[in-house]
Backbone as CSV, one residue per row, in Angstrom:
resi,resn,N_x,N_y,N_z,CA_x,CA_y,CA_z,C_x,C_y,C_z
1,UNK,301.283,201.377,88.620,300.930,201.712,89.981,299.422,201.601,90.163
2,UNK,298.850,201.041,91.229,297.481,200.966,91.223,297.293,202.498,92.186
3,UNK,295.925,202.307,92.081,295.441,203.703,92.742,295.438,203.277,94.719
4,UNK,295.586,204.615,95.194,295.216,204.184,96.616,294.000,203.898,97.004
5,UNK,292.963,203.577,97.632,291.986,203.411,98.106,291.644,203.728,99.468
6,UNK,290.897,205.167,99.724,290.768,205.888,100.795,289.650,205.596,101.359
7,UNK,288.819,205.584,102.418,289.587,205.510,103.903,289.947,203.683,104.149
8,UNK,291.167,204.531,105.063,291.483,202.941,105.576,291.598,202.828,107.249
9,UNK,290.558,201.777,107.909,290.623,201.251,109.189,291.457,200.427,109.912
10,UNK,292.065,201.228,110.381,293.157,199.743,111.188,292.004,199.474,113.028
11,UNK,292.988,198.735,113.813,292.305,198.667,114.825,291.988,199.898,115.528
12,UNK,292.286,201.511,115.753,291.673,202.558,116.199,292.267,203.713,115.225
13,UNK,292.322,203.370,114.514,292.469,204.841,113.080,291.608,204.238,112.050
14,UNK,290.951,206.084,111.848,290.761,205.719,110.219,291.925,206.858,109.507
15,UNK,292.312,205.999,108.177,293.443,207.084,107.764,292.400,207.167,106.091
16,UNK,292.188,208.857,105.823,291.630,209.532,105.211,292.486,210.492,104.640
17,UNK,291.928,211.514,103.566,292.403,212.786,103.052,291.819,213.399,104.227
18,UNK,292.709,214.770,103.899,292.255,215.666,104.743,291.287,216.732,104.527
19,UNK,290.687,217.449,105.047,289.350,218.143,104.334,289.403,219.535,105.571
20,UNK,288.858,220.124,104.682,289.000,222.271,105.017,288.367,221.970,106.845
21,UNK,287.491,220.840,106.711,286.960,221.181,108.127,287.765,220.415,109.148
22,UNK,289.312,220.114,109.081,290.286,219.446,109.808,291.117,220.850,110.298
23,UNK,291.011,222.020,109.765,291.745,223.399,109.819,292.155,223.553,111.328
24,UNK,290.732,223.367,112.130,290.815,223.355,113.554,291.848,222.605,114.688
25,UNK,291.766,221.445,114.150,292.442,220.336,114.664,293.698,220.385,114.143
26,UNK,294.013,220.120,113.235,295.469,221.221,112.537,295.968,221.906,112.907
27,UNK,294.912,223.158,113.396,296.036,223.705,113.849,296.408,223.532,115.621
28,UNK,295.765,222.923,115.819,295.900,222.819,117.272,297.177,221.768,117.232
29,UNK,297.358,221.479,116.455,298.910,220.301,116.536,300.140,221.348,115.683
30,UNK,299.929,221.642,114.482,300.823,222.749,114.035,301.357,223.806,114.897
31,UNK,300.210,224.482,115.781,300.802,225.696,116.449,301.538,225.490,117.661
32,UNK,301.707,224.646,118.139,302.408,223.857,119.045,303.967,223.611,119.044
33,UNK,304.443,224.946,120.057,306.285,224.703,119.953,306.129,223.685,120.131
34,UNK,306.553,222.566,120.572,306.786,221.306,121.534,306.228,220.161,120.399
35,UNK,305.156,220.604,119.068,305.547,219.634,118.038,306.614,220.605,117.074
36,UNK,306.598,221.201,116.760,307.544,222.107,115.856,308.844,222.138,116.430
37,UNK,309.507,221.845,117.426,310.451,221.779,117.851,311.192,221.293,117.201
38,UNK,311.575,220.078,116.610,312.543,219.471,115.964,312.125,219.709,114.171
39,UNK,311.310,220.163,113.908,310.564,220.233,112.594,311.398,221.487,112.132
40,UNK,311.039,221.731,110.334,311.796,222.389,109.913,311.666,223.990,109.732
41,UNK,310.007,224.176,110.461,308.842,225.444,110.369,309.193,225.364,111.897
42,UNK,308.578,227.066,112.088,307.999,227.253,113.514,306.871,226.863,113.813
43,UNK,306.381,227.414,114.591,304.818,226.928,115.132,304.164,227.354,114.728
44,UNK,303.243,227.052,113.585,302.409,227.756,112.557,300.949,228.459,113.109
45,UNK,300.545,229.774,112.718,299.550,229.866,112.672,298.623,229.657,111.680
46,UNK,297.188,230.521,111.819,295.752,229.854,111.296,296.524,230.293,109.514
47,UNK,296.603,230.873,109.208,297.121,231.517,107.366,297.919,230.023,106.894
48,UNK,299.342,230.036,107.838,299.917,229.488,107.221,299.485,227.873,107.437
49,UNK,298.769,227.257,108.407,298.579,226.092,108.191,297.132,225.936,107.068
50,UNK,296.154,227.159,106.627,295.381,227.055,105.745,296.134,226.668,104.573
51,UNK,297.322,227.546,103.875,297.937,227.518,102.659,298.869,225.950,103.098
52,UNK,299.277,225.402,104.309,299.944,224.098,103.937,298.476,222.933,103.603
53,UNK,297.624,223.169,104.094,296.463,222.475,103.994,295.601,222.102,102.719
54,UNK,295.691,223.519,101.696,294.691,223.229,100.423,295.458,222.124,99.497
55,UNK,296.816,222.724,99.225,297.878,220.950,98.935,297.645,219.954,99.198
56,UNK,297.614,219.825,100.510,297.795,218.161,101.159,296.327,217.777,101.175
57,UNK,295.355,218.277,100.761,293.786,217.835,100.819,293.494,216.693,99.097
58,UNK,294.471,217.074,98.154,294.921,216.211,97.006,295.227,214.669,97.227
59,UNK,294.854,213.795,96.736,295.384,212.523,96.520,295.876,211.843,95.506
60,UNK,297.356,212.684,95.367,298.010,212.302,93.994,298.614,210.241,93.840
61,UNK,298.076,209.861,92.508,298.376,209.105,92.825,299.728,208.569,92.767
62,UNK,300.868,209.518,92.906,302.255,209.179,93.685,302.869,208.360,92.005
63,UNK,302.925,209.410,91.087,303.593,209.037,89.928,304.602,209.828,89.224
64,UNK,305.009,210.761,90.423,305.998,211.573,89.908,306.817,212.396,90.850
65,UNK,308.093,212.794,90.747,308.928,212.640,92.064,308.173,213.911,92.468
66,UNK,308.441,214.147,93.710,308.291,215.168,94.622,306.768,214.410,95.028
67,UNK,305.754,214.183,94.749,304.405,214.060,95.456,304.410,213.807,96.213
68,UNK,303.606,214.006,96.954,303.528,213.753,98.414,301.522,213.173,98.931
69,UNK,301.506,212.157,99.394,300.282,211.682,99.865,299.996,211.972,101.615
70,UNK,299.483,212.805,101.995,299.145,213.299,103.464,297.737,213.015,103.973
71,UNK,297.829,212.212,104.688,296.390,211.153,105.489,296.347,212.049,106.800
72,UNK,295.060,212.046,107.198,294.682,212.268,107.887,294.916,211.326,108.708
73,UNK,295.188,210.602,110.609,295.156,210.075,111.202,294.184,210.302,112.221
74,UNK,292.823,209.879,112.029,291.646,209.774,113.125,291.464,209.088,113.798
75,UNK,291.977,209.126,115.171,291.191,208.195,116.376,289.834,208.153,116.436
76,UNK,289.408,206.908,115.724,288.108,206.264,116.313,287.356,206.502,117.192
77,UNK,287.476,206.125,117.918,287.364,206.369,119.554,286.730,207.770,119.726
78,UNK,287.438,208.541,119.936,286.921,209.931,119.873,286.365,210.931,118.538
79,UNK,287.007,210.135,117.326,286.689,210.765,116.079,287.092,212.153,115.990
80,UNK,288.445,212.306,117.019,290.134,213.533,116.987,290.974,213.420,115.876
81,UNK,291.293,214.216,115.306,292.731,214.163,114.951,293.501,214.292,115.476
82,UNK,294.665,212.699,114.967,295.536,212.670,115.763,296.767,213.129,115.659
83,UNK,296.612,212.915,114.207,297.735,213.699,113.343,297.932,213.408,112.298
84,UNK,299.120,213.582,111.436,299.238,213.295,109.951,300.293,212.364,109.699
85,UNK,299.851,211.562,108.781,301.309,211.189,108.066,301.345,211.358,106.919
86,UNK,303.005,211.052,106.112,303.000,211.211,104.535,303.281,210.088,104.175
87,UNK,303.603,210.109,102.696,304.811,209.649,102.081,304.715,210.467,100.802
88,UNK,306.103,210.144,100.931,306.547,211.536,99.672,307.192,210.275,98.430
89,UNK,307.078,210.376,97.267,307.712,209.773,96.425,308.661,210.213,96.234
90,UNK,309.799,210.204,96.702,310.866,211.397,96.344,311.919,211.097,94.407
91,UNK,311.899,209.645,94.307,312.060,209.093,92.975,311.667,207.861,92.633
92,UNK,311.146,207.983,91.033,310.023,207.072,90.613,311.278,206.269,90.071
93,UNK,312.239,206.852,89.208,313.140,206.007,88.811,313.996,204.910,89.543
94,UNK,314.350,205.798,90.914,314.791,204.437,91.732,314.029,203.867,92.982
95,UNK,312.760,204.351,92.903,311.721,203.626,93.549,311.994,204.054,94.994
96,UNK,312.123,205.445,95.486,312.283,205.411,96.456,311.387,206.891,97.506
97,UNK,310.908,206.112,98.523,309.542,207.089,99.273,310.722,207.155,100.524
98,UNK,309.460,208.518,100.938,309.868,208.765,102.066,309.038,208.763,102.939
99,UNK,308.733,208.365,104.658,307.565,208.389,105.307,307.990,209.937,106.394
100,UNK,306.726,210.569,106.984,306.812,210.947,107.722,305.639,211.366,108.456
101,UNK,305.645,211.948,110.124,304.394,211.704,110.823,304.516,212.769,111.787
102,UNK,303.220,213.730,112.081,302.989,214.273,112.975,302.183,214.163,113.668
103,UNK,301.644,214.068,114.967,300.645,213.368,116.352,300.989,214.689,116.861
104,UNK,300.027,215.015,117.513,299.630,215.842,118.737,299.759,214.996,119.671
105,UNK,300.509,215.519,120.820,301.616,215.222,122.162,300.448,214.263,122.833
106,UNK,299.216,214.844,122.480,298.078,213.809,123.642,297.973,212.577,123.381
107,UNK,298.287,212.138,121.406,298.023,210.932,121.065,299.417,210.424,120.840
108,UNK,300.712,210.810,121.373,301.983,210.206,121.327,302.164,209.155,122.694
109,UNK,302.459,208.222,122.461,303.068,207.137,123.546,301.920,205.962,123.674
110,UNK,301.191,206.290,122.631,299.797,205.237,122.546,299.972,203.721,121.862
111,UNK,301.060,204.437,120.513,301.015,203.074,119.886,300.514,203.761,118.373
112,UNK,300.181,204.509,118.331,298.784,205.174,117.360,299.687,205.141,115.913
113,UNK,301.149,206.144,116.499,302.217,206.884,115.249,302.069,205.754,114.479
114,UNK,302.619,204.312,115.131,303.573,203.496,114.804,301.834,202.663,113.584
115,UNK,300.892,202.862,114.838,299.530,201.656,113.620,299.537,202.208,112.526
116,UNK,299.309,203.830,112.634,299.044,204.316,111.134,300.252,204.498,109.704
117,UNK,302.272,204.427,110.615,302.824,204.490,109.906,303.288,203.220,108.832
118,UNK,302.609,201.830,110.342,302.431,200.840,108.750,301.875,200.630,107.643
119,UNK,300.601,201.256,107.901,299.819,201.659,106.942,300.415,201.934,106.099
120,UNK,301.065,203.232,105.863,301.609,203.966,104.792,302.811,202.989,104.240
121,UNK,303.244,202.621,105.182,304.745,201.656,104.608,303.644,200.606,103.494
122,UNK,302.951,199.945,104.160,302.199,198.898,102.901,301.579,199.283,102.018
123,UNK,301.432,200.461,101.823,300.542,201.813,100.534,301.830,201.741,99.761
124,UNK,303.050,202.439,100.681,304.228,202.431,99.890,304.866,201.018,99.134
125,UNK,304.935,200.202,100.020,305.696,198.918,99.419,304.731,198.093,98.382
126,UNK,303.526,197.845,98.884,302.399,197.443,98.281,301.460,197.979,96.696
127,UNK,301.485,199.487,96.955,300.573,200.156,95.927,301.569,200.855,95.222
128,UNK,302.261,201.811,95.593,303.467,202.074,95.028,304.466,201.597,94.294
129,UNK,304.493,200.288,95.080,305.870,199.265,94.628,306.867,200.132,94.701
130,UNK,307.219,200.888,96.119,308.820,201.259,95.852,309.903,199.995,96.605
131,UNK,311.258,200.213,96.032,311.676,199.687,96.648,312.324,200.053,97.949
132,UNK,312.699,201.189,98.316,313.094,201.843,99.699,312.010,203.088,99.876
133,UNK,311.986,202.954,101.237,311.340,204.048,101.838,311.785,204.382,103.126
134,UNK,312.718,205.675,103.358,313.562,206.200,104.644,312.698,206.741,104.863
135,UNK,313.143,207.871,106.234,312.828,208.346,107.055,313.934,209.350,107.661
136,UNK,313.679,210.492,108.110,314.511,211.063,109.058,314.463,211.677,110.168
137,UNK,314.976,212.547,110.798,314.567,212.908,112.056,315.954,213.526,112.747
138,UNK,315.344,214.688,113.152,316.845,215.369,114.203,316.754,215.105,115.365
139,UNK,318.667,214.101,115.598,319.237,213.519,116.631,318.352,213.608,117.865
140,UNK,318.008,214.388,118.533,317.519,215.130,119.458,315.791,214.627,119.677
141,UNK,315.272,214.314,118.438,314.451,213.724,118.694,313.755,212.264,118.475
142,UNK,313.883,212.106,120.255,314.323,210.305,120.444,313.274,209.609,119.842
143,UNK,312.414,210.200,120.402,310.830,209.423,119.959,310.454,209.028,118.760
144,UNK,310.846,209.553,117.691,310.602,209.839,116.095,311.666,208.938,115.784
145,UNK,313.075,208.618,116.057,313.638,207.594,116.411,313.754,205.907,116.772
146,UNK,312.895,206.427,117.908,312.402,204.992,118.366,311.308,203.897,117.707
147,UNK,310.440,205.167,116.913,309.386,205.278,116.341,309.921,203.817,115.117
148,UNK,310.512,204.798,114.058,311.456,204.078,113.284,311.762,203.169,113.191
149,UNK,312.467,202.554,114.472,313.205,200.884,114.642,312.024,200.774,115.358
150,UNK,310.799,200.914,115.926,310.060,199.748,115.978,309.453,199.394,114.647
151,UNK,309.222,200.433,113.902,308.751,200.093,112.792,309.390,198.807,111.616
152,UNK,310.869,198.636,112.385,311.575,197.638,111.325,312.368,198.542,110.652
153,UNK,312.800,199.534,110.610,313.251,200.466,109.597,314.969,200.519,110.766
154,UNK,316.205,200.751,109.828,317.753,200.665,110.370,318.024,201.856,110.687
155,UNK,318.670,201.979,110.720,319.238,203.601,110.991,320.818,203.308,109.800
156,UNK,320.493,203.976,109.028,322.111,204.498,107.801,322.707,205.408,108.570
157,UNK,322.504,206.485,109.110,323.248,207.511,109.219,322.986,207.984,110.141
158,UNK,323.934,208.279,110.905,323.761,209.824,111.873,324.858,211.034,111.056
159,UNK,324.241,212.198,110.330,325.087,213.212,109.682,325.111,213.718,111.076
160,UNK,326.084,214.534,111.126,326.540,215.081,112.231,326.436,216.380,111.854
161,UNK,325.510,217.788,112.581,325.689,219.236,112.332,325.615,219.348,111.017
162,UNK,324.863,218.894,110.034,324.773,218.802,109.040,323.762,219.863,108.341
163,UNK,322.863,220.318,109.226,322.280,221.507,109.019,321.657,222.489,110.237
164,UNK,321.582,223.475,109.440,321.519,224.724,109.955,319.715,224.840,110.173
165,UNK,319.283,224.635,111.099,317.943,225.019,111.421,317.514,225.696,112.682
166,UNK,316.831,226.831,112.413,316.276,227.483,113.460,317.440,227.899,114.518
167,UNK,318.517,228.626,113.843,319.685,229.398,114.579,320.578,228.395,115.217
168,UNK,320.660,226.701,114.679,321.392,226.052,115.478,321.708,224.823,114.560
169,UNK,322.846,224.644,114.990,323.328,223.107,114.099,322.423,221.833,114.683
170,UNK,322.028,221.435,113.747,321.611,220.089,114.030,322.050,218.949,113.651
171,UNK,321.674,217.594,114.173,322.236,216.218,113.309,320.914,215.399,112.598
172,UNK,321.071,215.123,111.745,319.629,214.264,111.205,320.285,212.727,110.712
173,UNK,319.150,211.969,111.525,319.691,210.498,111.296,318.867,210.044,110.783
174,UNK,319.351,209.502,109.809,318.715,208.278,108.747,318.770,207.213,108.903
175,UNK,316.997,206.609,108.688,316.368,205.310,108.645,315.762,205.100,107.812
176,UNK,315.905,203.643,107.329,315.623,203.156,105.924,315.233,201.901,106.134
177,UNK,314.317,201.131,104.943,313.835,200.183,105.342,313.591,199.453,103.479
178,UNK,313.682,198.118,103.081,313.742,197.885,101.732,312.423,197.090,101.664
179,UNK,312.144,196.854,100.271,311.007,195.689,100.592,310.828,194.541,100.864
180,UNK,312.167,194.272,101.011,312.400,192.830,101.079,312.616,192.590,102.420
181,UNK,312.865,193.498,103.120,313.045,193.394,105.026,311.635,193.993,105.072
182,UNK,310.624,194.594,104.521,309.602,194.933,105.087,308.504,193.767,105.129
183,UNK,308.760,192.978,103.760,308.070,191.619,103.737,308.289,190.624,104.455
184,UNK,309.906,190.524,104.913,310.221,189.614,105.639,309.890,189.869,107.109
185,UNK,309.737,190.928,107.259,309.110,191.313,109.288,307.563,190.650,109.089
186,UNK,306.824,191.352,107.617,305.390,190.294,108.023,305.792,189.295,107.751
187,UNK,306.318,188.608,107.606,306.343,186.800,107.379,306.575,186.479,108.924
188,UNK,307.530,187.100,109.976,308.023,186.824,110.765,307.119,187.702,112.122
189,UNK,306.408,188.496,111.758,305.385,188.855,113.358,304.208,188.391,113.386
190,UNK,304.311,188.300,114.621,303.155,186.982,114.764,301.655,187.871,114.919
């Protein structure tokens, strides 16, 4: 596995680690019913997004299951956070990541989720070398969804009521994407 190489510029993100003085901006997207809504936490306050924060400020280099790599997503432009994404290695043996992304509601419908989540897909497919990397998301939330298949990524599954979160059944649908359809979309977008 080669190492990642931090920061990275696309056309209006820089994607970075995250650092103690992001706490602010953090939490202004964490404490937020309306992002926590479909998520698996409530709406965090200042404690608990400090203790999710000193973790994800690490840049493991993704060689052993469970790790997880969490970027900062900075709009340029304003030099905001916009939000976060991951990827989680979930197994080294069968080569398989997981992506996921949180934006504050102001920087959703921009385009932003989708620049910085290729990023991570080509960290993943590229530096990683996995061979799959899903995604999930409860039914309910379309956007995170939509997100997904623009990204090139299928949908496997809709589980149906499959879990119990926050006093209510939910459905979580699975999207997945291999390397060989992720290489073949860049061969094929123009």
């Amino acid at each position: 596995m080669r190492q990642i190489s931090l920061p990275i510029d696309t056309d209006r993100l820089t994607l970075r680690t995250l650092r103690e003085s992001d706490l602010e901006q953090l939490l202004a997207i964490q404490s937020r019913p309306d992002v926590a809504r479909y998520l698996y936490w409530e709406p965090r306050k200042r404690e608990a997004v400090q203790q999710w924060l000193a973790p994800a400020m690490a840049t493991p280099a993704l060689e052993a299951d469970n790790q997880c790599l969490t970027l900062a997503a900075v709009e340029r432009e304003s030099d905001r956070l916009a939000g976060t994404l991951s990827l989680f290695l979930r197994s080294l043996e069968h080569q398989q990541g997981e992506i996921g992304f949180i934006f504050h509601p102001e920087f959703q419908g921009r385009g932003l989720a989708a620049e910085g989540a290729r990023v991570v897909l080509r960290l993943g497919f590229e530096v990683v070398q996995l061979h799959r990397i899903f995604g999930h998301c409860d039914g309910r939330n379309l956007p995170s969804a939509r997100l997904m298949e623009r990204l090139g990524m299928r949908q496997e599954a809709k589980l149906i009521q499959n879990e119990w979160v926050k006093g209510e059944w939910t459905d979580d649908w699975i999207y997945a994407i291999l390397d060989e359809e992720w290489r073949q979309a860049l061969r094929t977008r123009p």
